[in-house]
N, C-alpha and C positions, 0 to 999 in steps of 0.2 A: 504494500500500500504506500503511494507516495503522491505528494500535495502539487497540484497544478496551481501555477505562481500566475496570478496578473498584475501588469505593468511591469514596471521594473524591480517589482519584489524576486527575490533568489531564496535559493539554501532549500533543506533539511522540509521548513515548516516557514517556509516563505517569511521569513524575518528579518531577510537582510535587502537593502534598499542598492543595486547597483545601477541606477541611473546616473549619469554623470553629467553636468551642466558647465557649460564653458564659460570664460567671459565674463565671471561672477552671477552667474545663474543660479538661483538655489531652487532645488529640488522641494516640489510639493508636499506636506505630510504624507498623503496616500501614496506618497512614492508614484505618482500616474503623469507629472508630468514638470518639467522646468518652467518659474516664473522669471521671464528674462526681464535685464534692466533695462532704462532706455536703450535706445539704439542697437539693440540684438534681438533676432528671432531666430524661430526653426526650432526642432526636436530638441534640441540638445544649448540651444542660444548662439549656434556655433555662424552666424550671416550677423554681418553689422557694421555700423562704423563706430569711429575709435576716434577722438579729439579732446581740444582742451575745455578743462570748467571754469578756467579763469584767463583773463589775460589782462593788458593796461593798456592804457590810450599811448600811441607812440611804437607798438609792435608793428615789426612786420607782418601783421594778418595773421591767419592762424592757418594749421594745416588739420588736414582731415585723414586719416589714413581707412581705407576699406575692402574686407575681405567677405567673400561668399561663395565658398564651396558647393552649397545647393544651388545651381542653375536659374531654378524655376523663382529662385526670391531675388535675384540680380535686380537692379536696376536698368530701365531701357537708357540706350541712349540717349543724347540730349537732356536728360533727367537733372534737374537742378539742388542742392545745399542751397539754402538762404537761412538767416537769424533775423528771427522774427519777435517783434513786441509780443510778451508774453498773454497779451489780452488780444492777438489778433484772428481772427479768425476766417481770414480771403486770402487767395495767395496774392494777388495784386496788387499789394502792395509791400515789399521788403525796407526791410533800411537801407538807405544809399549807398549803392556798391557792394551793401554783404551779401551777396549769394555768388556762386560759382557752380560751372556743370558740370557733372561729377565726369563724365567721358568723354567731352570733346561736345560740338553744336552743332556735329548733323547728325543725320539719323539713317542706317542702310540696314534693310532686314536681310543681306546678304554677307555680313559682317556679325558675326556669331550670334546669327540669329537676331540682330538688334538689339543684343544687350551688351552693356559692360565688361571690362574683362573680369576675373574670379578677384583679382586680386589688384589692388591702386590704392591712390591718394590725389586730395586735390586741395587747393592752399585760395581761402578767401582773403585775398590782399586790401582790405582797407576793412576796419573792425567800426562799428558804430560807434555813440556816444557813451559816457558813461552809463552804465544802469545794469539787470538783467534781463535776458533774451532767452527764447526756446531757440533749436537746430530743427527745420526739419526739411525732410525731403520732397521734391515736388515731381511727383515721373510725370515722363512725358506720356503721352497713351500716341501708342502708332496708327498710324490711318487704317480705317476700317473698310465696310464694303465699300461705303458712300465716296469713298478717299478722301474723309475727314478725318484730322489731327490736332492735337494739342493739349492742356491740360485742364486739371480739375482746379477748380476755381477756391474750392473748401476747404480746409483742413480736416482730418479723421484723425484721430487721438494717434493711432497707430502710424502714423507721417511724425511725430515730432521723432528725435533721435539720440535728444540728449537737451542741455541748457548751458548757455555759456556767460557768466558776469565781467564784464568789460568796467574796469578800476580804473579808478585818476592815475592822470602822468608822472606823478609825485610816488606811486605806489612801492612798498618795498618787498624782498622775497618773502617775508612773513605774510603780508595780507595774501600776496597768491596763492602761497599754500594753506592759508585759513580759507580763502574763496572757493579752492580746489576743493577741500576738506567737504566742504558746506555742498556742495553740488555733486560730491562723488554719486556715480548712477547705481551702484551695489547698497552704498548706507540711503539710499532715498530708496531701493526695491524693499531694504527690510525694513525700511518706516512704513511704511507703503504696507505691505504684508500685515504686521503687526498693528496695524490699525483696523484692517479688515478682518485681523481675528476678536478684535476689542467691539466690534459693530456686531460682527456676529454674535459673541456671546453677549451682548446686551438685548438684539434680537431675540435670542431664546429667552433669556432672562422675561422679556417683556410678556413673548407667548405661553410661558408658566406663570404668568399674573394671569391675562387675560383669560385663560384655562381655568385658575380658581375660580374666576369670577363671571364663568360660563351662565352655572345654574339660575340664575334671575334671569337671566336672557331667554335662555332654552325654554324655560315653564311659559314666559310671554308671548314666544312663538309657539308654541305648544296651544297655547288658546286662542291665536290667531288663525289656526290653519283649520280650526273647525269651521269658520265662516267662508271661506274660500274653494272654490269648487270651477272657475274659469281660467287656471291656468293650464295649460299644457304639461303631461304627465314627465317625471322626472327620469334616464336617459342612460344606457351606459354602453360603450361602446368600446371594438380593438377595432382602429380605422386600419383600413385596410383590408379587411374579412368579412366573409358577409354566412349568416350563422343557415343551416339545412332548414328543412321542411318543419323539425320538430323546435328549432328556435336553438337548439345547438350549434356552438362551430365547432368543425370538423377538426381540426386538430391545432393545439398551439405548443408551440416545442420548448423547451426547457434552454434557459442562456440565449435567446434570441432576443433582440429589444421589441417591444409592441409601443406602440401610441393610445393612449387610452382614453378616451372622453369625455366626459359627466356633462351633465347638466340636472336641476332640483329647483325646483319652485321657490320664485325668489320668495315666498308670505312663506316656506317651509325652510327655509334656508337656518339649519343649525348649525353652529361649531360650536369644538372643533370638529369636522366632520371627516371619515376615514374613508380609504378603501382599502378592504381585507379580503385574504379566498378563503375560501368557506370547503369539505366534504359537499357530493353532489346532493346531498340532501339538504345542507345549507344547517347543520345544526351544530355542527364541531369547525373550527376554524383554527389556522396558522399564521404565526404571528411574524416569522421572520424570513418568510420565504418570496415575496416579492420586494425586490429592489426599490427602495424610494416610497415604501408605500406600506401600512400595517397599523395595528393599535395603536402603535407611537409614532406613528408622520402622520398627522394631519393632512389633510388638503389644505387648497388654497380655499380665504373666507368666502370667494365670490361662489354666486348660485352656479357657476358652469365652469369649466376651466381643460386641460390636461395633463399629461403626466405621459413621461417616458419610463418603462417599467419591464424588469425581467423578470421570465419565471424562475426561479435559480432550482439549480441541481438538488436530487435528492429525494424528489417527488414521484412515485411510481404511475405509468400507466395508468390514467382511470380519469372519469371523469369529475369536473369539479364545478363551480360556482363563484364566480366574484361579486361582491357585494358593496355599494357604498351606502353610508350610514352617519347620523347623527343625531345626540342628545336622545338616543335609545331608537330611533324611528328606520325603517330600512327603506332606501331611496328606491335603489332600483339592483336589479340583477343581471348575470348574463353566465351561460353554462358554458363550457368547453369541452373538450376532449385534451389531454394531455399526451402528447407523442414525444419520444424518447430517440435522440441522435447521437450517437458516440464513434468519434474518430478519432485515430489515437498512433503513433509511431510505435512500432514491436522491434526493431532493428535499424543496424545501419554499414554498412561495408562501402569499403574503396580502396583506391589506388591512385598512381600518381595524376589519373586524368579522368576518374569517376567516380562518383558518390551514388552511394544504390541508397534508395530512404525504403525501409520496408512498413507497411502501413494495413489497420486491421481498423473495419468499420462496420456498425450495428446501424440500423432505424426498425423502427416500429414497424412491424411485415405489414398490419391493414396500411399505413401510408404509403409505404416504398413505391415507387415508379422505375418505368425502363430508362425515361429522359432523368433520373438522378445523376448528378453531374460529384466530382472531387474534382478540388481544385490543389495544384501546390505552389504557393505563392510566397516570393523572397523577403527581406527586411523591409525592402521599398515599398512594398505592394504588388509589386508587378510577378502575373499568374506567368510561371516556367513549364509548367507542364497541366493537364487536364483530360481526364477521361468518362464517359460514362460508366456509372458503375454496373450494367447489365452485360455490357460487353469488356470493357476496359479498352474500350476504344474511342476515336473521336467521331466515328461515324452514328448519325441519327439513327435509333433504334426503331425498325420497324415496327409494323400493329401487329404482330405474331409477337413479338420481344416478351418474355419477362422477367420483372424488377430479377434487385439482388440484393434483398435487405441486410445480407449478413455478406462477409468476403474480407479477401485480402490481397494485397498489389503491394509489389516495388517497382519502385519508378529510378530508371538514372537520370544522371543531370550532369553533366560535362563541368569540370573544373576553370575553362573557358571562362570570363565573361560571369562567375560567382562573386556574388554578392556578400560582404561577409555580414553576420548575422543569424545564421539560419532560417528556417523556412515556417512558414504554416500550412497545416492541412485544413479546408475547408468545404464543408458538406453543404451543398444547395439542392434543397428538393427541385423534384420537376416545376418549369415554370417560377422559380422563386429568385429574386434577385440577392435578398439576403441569405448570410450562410445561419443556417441551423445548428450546426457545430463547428468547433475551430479546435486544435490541437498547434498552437506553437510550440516549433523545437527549436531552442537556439545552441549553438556548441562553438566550442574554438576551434576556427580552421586551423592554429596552428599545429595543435594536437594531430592531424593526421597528415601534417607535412602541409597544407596548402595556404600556410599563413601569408608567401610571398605572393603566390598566385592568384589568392582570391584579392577583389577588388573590389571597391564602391564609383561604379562608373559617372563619367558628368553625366547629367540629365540636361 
């Protein structure tokens, strides 16, 4: 028996956190993801630029140095640096002279694709007045079908890139590096952060008041809703699905995300109000087996709202009921079928130029189809290999075909053009765009010799 990690949790019992964050990124509590500081984005904070937070009236301008390894986050061509009043919010107007284009001031979509190179610097030679200023970047946008060009007139939070204080000519190396100090972008991400954990727990704090001080409300709606008889009945839905003949849906699978819907009579509208699954008789229920949602998450206060929600592992085969509820009243209901997806890696073999992934997969035999698809797709996302699982092949399974709810394949994959990271397996029933199950394997290429050979290609 051994624990399947999400995110970047590792080890034994999924305890140890190895996500790594560059650039002074720090790593989320749930280990799920890096909050990067100005001026860095990407998985890792690893795209960004890099400048000063201070400088004095009398410099030579200031320089900007910029790297991006991901492709896809480059800047285009022509794309401009400008220092902006920190109250501004048009690009239209900079401070006089302080902007510069981070690549040069034309634009060829025949020149690395119109963007940037991975790696530069560019130098804004004449710095404003004294005061403080944001950095941010202005892309250019390349002509479109119409063969129109140019830029966005607005600022988005996600364009600033950093802030820079521009100090009297009298200035000495202390105030700069008190300026610097003051502006560094790592100690404003964790002020930043820790104020957002002091909002949050004030938040809760406030929703375990208003929770005591439920019951006066609930008993008032309580006697309101005997007079009320003209709204429209209350609602619950998995968008996306649509339920058989007897008001059942047909199946919903375990670790897949659903979107879920409500709506309740705004004269019945109680909180805090839940949604919980219930036994298909709706008389025994569990409390911690949907994501984001149970006896202890409330919904939101309004009469209607949604929720993104998994059924998480654990649950056997059968059918169930979901129910939302409040101040003792039951809203409304909706029944499922429960089907069950397991993909999972049994093996692994190679050699200097081949990796075999050996791979063993279950579903629920009433669901299984011939068009069930496995996919095996790299760190990137991008799928390297895919077969039906009736055939284990790529050809469409004809109306004679049937499923293969149970089986096992290895798949090779060339050491060529490997991504390092390992791969995932993912299961998509017939017709389904999302996968039903996922099995990430990640391993060290270096452990079987291919740590030189494997690569992370440009995009």
């Amino acid at each position: 028996c051994s624990c399947r990690c999400n995110g970047g949790w590792t080890g034994a019992l999924c305890d140890a956190c190895e996500l790594t964050c560059e650039n002074g990124g720090v790593k989320a509590d749930d280990c799920s993801e890096c909050h990067c500081p100005d001026g860095f984005f990407g998985e890792h904070c690893e795209n960004g630029f890099e400048g000063p937070s201070a400088a004095c009236e009398g410099d030579a301008g200031a320089t900007w140095t910029f790297s991006f390894p991901n492709a896809a986050t480059r800047p285009t061509q022509r794309s401009i640096l400008g220092i902006y009043k920190l109250d501004e919010t048009t690009y239209n107007k900079w401070e006089p002279y302080a902007n510069q284009k981070v690549c040069g001031s034309t634009y060829d979509a025949n020149v690395d694709g119109g963007l940037c190179p991975e790696t530069g610097f560019l130098k804004i030679q004449i710095l404003p007045n004294v005061g403080e200023y944001k950095v941010a970047l202005q892309r250019f946008l390349p002509p479109n079908a119409e063969g129109l060009s140019g830029y966005r007139t607005t600022f988005k939070e996600s364009d600033v890139i950093g802030h820079i204080q521009v100090l009297a000519r009298t200035c000495t190396a202390q105030d700069r590096e008190d300026a610097t100090a003051a502006h560094n972008p790592t100690a404003k991400l964790n002020a930043k952060l820790a104020a957002i954990k002091a909002s949050q727990a004030s938040t809760r704090a406030e929703m375990d008041a208003r929770m005591d001080a439920a019951d006066p409300v609930i008993a008032e709606l309580k006697a309101e809703q005997e007079s009320v008889a003209s709204e429209g009945p209350a609602t619950l839905q998995l968008m996306g699905t649509t339920p058989v003949a007897n008001g059942v849906l047909p199946w919903v699978t375990t670790g897949k995300p659903y979107h879920v819907c409500w709506s309740v009579k705004p004269s019945q509208n109680m909180n805090p109000k839940t949604m919980i699954l219930y036994t298909s008789n709706g008389l025994s229920y569990y409390s911690t087996v949907l994501q984001d949602a149970g006896p202890d998450l409330p919904l939101a206060a309004a009469a209607e709202g949604c929720i993104d929600t998994v059924v998480l592992a654990g649950l056997p085969d059968d059918e169930y009921m979901l129910k939302t509820a409040g101040g003792g009243t039951d809203y409304a209901q909706l029944s499922f079928n429960l089907r069950s997806a397991q993909i999972e890696y049994t093996g692994l073999g190679y050699n200097s130029q081949l990796l075999m992934l050996r791979m063993y997969w279950k579903f629920t035999v009433a669901a299984s189809k011939p068009g069930d698809v496995i996919k095996v797709i790299n760190s990137h996302g991008t799928v390297v290999h895919w077969f039906f699982t009736s055939c284990q092949c790529q050809t469409a399974p004809g109306p004679d075909a049937d499923p293969v709810p149970t089986g096992r394949a290895d798949v090779l994959l060339h050491r060529a053009g490997a991504v390092l990271g390992g791969y995932t397996l993912s299961f998509f029933p017939e017709g389904d765009e999302t996968a039903a199950a996922e099995s990430p394997y990640a391993f060290n290429f270096a452990s079987i010799g291919w740590g030189r050979g494997a690569r992370t290609p440009r995009r």
